[in-house]
C-alpha positions in Angstrom: -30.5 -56.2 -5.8 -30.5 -54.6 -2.3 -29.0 -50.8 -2.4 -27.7 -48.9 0.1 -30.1 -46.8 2.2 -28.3 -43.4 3.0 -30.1 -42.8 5.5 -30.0 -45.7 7.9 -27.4 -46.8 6.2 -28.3 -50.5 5.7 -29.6 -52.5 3.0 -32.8 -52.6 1.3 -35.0 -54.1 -1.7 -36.1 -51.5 -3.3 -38.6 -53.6 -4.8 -40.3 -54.2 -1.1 -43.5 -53.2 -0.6 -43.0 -48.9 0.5 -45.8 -49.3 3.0 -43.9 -52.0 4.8 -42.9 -51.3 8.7 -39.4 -50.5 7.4 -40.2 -47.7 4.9 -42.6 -46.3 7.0 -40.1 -46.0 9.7 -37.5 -44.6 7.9 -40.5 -41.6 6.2 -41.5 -41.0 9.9 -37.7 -40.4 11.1 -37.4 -38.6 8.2 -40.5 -35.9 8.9 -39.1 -35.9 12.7 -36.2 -35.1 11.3 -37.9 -32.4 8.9 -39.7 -31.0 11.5 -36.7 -30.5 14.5 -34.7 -29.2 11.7 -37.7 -26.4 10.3 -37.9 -25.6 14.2 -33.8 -25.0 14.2 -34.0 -22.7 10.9 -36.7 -20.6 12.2 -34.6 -20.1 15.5 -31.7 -19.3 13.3 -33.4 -16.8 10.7 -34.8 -15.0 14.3 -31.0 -14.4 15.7 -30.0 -12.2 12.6 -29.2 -8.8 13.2 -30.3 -6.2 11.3 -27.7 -4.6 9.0 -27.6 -1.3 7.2 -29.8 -1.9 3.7 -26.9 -0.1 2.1 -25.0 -3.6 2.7 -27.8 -5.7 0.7 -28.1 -4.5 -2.5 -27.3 -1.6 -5.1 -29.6 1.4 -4.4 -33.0 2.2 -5.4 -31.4 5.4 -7.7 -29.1 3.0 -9.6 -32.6 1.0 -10.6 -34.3 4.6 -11.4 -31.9 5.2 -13.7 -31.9 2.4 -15.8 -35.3 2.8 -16.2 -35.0 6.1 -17.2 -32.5 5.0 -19.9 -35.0 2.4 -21.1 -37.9 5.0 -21.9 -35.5 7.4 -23.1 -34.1 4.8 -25.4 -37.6 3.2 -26.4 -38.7 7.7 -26.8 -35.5 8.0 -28.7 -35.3 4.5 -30.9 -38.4 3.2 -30.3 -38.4 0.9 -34.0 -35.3 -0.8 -32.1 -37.6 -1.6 -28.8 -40.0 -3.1 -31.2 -37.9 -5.1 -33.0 -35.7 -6.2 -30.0 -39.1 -7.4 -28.3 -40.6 -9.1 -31.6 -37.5 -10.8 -31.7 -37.8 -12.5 -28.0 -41.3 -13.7 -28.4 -40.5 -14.6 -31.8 -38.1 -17.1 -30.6 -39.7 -17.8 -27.5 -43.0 -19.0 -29.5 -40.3 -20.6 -31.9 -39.3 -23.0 -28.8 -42.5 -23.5 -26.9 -43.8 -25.0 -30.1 -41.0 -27.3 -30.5 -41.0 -28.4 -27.1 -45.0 -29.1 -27.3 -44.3 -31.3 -30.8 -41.7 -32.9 -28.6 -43.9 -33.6 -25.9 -46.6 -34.9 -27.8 -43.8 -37.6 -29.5 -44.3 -35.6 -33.2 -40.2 -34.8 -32.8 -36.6 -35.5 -31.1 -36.2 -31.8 -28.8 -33.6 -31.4 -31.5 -31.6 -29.6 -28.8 -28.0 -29.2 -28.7 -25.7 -29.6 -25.5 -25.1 -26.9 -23.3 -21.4 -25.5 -22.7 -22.8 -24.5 -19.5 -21.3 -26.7 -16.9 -25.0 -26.1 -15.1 -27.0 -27.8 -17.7 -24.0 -30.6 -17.7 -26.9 -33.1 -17.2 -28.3 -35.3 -20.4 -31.8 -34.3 -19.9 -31.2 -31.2 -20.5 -31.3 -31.5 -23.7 -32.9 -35.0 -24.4 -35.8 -34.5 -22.1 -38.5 -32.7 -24.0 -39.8 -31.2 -20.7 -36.2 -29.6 -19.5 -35.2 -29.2 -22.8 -38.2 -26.8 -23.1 -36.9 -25.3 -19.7 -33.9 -24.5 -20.4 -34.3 -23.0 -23.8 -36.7 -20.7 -22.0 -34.4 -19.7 -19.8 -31.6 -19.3 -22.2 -33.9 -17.2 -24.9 -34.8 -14.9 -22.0 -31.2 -14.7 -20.7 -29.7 -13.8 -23.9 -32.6 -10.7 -24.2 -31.9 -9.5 -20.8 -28.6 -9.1 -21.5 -29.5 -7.9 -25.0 -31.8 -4.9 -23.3 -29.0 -3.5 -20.9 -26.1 -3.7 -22.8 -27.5 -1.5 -25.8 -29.0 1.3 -23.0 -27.7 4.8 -23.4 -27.8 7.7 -21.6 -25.7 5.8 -18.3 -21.8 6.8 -17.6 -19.5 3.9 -17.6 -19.7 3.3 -14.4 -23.4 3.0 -14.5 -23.8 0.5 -17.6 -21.1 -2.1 -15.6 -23.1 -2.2 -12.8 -26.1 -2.6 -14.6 -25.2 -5.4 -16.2 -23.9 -7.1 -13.2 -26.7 -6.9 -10.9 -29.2 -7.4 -14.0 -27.0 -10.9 -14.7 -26.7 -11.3 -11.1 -30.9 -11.5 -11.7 -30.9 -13.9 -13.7 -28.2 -16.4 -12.6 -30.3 -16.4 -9.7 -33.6 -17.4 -11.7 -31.5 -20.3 -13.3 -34.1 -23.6 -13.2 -31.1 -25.6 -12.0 -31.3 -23.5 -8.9 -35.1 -24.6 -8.0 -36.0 -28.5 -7.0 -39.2 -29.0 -9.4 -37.0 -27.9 -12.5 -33.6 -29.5 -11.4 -33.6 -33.2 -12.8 -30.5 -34.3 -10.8 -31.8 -32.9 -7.8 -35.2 -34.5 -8.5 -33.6 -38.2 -9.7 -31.5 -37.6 -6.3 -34.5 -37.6 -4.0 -36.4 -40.2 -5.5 -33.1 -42.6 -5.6 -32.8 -41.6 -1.9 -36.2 -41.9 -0.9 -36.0 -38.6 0.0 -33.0 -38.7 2.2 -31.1 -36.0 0.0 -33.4 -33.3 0.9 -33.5 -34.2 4.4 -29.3 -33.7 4.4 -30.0 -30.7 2.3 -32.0 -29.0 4.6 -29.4 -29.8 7.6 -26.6 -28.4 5.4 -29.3 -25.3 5.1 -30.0 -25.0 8.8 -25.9 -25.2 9.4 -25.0 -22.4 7.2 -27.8 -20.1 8.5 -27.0 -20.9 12.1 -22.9 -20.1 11.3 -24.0 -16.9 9.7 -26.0 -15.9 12.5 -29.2 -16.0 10.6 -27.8 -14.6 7.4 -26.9 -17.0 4.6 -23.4 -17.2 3.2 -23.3 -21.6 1.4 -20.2 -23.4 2.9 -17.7 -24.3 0.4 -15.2 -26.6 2.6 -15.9 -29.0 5.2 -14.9 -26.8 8.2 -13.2 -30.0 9.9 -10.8 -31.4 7.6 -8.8 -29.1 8.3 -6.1 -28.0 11.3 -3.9 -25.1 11.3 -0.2 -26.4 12.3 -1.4 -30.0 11.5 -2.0 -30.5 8.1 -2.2 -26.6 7.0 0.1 -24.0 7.9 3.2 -26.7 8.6 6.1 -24.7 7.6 8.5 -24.7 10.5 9.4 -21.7 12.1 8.6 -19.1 15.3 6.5 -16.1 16.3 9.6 -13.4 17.2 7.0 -10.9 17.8 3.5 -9.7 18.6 1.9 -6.4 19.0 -2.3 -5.8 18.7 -1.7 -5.7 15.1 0.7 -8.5 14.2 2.7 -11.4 14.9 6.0 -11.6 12.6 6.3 -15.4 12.3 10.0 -15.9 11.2 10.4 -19.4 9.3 13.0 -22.0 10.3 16.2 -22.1 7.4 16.1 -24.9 5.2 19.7 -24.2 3.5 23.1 -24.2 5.5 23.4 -20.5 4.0 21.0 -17.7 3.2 20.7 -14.5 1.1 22.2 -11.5 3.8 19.2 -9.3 2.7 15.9 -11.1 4.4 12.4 -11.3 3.0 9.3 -9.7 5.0 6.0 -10.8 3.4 2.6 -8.9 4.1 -0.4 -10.8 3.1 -3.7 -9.1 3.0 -5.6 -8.7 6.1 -9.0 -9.5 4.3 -7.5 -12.9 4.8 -5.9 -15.1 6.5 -2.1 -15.6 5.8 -1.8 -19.5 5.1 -2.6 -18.7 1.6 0.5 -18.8 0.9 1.2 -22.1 3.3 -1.0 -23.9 2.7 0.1 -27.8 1.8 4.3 -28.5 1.7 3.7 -29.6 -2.0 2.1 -25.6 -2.8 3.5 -23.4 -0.1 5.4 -20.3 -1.3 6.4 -20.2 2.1 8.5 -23.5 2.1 9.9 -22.6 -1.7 10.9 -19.5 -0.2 12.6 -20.8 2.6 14.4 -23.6 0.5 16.2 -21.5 -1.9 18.2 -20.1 0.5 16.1 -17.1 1.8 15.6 -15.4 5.7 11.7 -15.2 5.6 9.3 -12.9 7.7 5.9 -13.6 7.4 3.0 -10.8 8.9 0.3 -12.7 10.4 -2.9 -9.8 10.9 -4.8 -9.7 13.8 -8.8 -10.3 13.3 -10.2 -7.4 15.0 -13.5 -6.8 17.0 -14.7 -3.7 18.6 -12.0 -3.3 20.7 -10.3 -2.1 16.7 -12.7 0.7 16.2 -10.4 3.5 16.5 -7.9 1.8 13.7 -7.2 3.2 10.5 -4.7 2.8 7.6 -1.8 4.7 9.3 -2.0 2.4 12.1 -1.8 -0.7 9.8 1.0 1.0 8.5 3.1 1.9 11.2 2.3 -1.0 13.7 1.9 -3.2 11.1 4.5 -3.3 7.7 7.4 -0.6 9.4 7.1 -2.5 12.3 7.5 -5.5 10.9 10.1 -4.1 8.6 12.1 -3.1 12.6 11.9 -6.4 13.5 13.1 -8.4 10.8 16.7 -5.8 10.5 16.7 -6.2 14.1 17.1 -10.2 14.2 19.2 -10.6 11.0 21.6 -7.1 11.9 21.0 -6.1 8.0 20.1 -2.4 7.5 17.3 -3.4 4.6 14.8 -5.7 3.9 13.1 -7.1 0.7 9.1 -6.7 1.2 6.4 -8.3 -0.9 2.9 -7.1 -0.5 0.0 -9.0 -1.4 -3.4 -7.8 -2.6 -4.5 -4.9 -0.2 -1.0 -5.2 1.4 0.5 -4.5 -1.8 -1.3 -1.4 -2.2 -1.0 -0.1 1.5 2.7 -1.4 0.9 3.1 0.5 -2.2 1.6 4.0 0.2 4.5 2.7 2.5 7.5 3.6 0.3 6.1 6.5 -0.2 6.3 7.5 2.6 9.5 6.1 3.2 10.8 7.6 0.3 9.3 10.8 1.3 11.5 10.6 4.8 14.5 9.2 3.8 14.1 6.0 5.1 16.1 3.3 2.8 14.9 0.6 4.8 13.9 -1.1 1.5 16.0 -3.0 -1.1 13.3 -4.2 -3.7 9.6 -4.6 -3.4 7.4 -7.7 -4.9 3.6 -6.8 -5.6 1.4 -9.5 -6.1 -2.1 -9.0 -7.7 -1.6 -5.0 -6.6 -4.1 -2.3 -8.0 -3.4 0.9 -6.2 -4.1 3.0 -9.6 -8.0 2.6 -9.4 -9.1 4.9 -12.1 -10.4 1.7 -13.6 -11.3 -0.4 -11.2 -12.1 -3.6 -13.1 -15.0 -6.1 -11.9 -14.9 -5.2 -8.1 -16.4 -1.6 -9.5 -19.6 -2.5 -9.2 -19.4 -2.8 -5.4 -17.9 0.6 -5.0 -20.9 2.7 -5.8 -21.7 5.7 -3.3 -24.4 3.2 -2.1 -22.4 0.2 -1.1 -19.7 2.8 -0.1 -22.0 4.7 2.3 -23.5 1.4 3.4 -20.0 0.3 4.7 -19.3 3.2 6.3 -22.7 3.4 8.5 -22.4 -0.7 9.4 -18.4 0.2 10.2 -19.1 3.2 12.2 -22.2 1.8 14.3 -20.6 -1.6 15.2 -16.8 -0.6 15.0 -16.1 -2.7 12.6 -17.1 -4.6 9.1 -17.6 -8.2 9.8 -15.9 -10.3 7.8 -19.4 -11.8 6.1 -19.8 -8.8 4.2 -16.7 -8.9 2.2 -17.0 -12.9 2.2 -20.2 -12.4 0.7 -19.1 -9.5 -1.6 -16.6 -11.5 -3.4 -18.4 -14.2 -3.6 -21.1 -12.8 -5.9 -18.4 -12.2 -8.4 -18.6 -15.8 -9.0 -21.9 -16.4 -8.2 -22.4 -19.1 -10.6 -19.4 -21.0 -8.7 -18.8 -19.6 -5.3 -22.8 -19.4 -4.2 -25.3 -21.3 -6.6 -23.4 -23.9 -7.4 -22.6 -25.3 -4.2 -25.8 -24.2 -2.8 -27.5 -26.7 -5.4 -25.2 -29.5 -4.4 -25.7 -29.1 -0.8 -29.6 -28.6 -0.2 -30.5 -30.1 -3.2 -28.5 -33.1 -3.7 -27.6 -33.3 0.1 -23.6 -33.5 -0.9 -21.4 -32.6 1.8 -18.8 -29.9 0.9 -15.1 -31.1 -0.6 -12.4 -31.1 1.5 -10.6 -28.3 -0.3 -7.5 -26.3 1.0 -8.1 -23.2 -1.2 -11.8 -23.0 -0.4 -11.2 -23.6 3.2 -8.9 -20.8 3.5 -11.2 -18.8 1.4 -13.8 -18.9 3.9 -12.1 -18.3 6.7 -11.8 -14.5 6.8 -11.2 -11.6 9.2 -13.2 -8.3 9.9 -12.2 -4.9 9.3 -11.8 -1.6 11.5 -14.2 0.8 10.5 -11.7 3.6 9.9 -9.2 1.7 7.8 -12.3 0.2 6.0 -13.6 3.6 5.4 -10.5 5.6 4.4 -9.1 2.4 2.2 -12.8 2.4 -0.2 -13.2 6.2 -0.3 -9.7 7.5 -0.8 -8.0 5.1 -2.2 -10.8 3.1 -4.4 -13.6 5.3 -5.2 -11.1 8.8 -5.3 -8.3 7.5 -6.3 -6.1 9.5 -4.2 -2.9 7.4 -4.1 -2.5 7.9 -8.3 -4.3 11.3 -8.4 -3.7 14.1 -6.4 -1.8 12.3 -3.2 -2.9 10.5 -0.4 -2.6 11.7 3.5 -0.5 8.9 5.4 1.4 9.0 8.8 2.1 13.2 8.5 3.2 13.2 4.7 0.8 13.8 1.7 2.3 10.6 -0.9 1.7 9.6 -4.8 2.6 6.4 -6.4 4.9 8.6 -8.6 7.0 8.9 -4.9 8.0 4.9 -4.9 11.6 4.8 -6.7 13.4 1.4 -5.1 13.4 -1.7 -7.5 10.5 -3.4 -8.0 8.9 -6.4 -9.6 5.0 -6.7 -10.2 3.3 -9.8 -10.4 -0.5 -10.3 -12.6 -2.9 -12.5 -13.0 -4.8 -13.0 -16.2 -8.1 -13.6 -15.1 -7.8 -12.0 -12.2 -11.6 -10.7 -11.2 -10.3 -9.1 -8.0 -7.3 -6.7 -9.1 -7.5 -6.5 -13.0 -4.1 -7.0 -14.6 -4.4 -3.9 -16.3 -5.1 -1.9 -13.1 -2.0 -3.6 -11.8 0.0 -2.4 -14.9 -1.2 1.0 -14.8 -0.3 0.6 -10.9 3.1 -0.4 -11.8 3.7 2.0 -14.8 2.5 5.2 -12.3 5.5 4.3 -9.7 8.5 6.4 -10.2 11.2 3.9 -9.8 14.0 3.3 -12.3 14.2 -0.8 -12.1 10.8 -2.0 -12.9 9.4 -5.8 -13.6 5.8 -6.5 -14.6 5.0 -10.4 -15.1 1.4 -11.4 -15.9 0.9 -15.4 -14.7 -2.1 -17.5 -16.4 -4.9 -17.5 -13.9 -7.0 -15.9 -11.3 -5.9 -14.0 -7.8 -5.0 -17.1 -5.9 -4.3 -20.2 -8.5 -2.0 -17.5 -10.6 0.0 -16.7 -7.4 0.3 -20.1 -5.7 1.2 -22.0 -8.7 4.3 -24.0 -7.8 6.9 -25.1 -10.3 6.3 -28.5 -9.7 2.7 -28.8 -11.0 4.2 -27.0 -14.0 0.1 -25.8 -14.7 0.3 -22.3 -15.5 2.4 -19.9 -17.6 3.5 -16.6 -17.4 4.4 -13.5 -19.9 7.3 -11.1 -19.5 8.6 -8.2 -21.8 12.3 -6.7 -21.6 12.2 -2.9 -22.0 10.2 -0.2 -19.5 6.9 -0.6 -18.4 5.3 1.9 -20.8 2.6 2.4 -23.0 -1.1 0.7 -23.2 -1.5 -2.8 -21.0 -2.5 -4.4 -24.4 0.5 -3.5 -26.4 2.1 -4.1 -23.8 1.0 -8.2 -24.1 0.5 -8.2 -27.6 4.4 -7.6 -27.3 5.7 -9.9 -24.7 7.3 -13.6 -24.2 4.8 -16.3 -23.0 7.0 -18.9 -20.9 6.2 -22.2 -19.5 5.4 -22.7 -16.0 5.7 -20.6 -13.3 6.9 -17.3 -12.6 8.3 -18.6 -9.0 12.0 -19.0 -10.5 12.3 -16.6 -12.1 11.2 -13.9 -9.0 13.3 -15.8 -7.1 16.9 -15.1 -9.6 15.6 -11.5 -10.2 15.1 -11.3 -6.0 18.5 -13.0 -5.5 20.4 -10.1 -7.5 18.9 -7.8 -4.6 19.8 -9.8 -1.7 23.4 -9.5 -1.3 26.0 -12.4 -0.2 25.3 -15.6 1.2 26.1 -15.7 4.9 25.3 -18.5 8.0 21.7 -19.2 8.1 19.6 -18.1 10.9 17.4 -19.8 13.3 14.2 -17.9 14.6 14.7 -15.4 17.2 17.3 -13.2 18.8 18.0 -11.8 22.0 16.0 -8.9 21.5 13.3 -10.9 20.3 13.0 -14.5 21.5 10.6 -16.9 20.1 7.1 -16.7 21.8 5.5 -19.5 20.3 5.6 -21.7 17.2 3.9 -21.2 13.8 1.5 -20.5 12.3 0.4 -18.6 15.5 -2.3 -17.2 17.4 -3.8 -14.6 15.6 -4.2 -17.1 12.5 -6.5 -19.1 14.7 -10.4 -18.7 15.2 -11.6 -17.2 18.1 -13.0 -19.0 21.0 
């Protein structure tokens, strides 16, 4: 039966004779193929820049002093040592014998499915050779983890970054991420004649030429998607642009709206269409079609020309401008604001400081996945060590700015297994193209970062914790969280890696207002956020009473409800909005319609 060759794309006997003219054209076009591309990468890996080493790893100190906790324990407990290490070998002997019976045909591999979707794969456990393999790996795994999670003599602080970089070791060192001891990748090449690896290495090649020579796996196919055509599509108009912002204002979708209009800051690490992405899960479009005026802040992706920009600019240029233009158009003296990740914590600095002058510009605020109480701050602590810190701030202050690789690559690594090794293996090893996904897409597409707003935003706010403790130096006034009074709302995500729900409850419970929400939603930072009603996928919790006490009591205590939280922000938002009045097209006088959504910031540059 003739199969599909994937490289020439016709059809062949695989029964043929492989010296025939036919396979040996198709090896030689392969090794030209090999051999332009190996040319191409070397090009590639010669254009990368040299970056500060503080931006490639934890330092050399953090290493020297989990050594000197290891001989201090083995000094101190040395029996434990002993036993700890007579127990890996022990096991380790245990398996390699097994596996050799296996080999030899005395025994079954007797080994039981993995749970781990990276050993999905039937040989791994029927195959007395990659049986053998992974056991190994898994014996050895379990004792590294064993030896740094029982080390004393290491603050907090110390032992969590530890253990992340230690199992950030040995995901790497996983056999599924090699070719000789990855039987999919292996059973891919032969079935493809070696065609796989030859896509592989192109997929390689593209990703290191992209990154200008560093490496960062792509996770979308860059061209299946279109801002404005098949992302981004919510109707409406850019009313405004400065060098920070465009204020897109979205076309009504009701014959009436809410008086009080909505201006919605999404993080700046980012690109906005997070929350527009598809019509089916676009908070934007719900928004709109419940009857709500909506301002949406599209940030500017700054270069060199940013250097001198720092976190009181991105205020007032950014959210109270922004806030200006939106009770400009719609003649209301207040707006509602919703702040999103970083935004919600540089929103949250904003009233304030607001609150601090006076200014009652704001009805309500909405926080999504918000930590701006960072005495604990969760998994993203391990990157906020004086070493990455200082790292940052040299790479900032030398170029002007952080390019956005740094941060893409940052949180990437806190999903290593699924954000870099995963797809690494299923692009140069199986030669798979990446999905066309919307969320991962957008999750690549980032935007750099001024070196002063970068710099002030990681020491005072996230390493000192200014904001919660002590007060924080913004636009002339010295604020606290304890200075925010106006209603609020707080939404969480469960398994949120990137602003802990527990952080964002401390956040929420620090704040000084009166009238205050918190909701925790099932899921991570994005899928717990853009969860639409209609899939009806993930839950949420809610607890009547004040936001008080521990995080824990405060779930062990509360409501789990089915579905998502969207309705019910949208009722608690619609008491703070006032009457319904005429609904408003885009623009006004004052501020005409410059061009239609998403925008031109949004877009890459040329």
């Amino acid at each position: 039966m003739a199969a599909k060759d994937t490289t020439t794309g016709e059809g062949r006997d695989r029964s043929a004779d492989p010296t025939d003219g036919a396979a040996l054209e198709r090896l030689n076009a392969n090794l030209s193929r090999v051999d332009e591309l190996t040319k191409r990468l070397v090009a590639a890996l010669g254009r990368r820049e040299a970056h500060d080493p503080g931006l490639q790893g934890p330092g050399a100190d953090l290493y020297a002093r989990a050594m000197a906790a290891y001989w201090a324990e083995m000094a101190a407990n040395p029996g434990k040592m002993i036993e700890r290490q007579v127990g890996y070998w022990g096991r380790a002997l245990r398996e390699a014998f097994d596996a050799q019976q296996a080999m030899l045909g005395a025994r079954d591999p007797e080994v039981a499915p993995s749970k781990d979707k990276r050993f999905k794969d039937p040989l791994w456990s029927e195959h007395p050779y990659y049986a053998h393999l992974r056991r190994q790996y898994e014996i050895g795994a379990e004792a590294v983890r064993d030896a740094v999670a029982d080390l004393s003599g290491l603050d907090a602080s110390e032992a969590r970054r530890v253990q992340f970089f230690s199992q950030q070791i040995v995901d790497l060192f996983s056999p599924t991420n090699f070719l000789a001891t990855n039987p999919e990748a292996m059973r891919r090449a032969v079935e493809t004649e070696g065609a796989s690896l030859v896509t592989g290495l192109e997929n390689l090649v593209r990703d290191i030429e992209a990154n200008q020579g560093d490496w960062l796996v792509t996770l979308s196919d860059p061209d299946a998607f279109e801002l404005g055509e098949n992302l981004a599509t919510t109707p409406g108009e850019v009313v405004f642009r400065n060098r920070m912002i465009e204020v897109i204002q979205y076309a009504p979708r009701t014959d009436e709206v809410r008086a009080t209009p909505i201006v919605l800051f999404p993080p700046w690490i980012n690109k906005f269409y997070i929350l527009d992405l598809k019509p089916q899960n676009s908070l934007v479009r719900w928004i709109v079609e419940q009857g709500y005026t909506l301002f949406v802040v599209s940030w500017v992706n700054p270069d060199e020309t940013y250097a001198d920009v720092g976190m009181d600019d991105y205020v007032q240029e950014g959210f109270l401008q922004a806030m200006d233009v939106a009770r400009e158009i719609t003649g209301e003296g207040q707006v509602n604001a919703v702040g999103y990740c970083i935004a919600g914590t540089t929103l949250s600095a904003t009233l304030a400081l607001l609150a601090k002058r006076g200014d009652d510009r704001v009805r309500s605020a909405t926080f999504f996945t918000t930590l701006a109480d960072f005495s604990d701050p969760g998994e993203m602590g391990v990157f906020l060590g004086e070493d990455f810190v200082q790292g940052i701030e040299r790479e900032a202050a030398q170029k002007g700015f952080l390019d956005k690789f740094f941060m893409g690559r940052t949180f990437s690594y806190l999903r290593a297994r699924d954000l870099v090794y995963g797809p690494a293996v299923k692009a140069y090893m199986m030669g798979e193209a990446p999905p066309a996904f919307d969320l991962l897409h957008w999750n690549g597409d980032g935007t750099n970062l001024p070196g002063p707003m970068v710099s002030r935003y990681l020491r005072e706010l996230c390493v000192e914790n200014r904001l919660a403790d002590g007060g924080w130096a913004l636009c002339g006034e010295t604020v606290t969280l304890g200075d925010v009074d106006v209603p609020l709302m707080s939404i969480a995500c469960e398994t949120d890696h990137i602003a802990h729900w527990r952080g964002a409850f401390e956040t929420v419970k620090a704040m000084g207002s009166e009238d205050k929400t918190f909701v925790l939603s099932e899921s991570g930072h994005i899928a717990g956020i853009v969860n639409p009603p209609s899939k009806k996928k993930y839950g949420h919790y809610t607890r009547d009473g004040r936001v008080e006490g521990a995080p824990e009591d405060w779930f062990e205590a509360a409501t789990f409800h089915e579905g998502s939280w969207w309705p019910r922000w949208s009722a608690w938002l619609a008491e703070r909005s006032g009457k319904m009045v005429p609904a408003r097209e885009p623009g006004s006088k004052a501020h005409p319609p410059i061009c239609p959504a998403p925008g031109t910031y949004v877009l890459p540059k040329g």
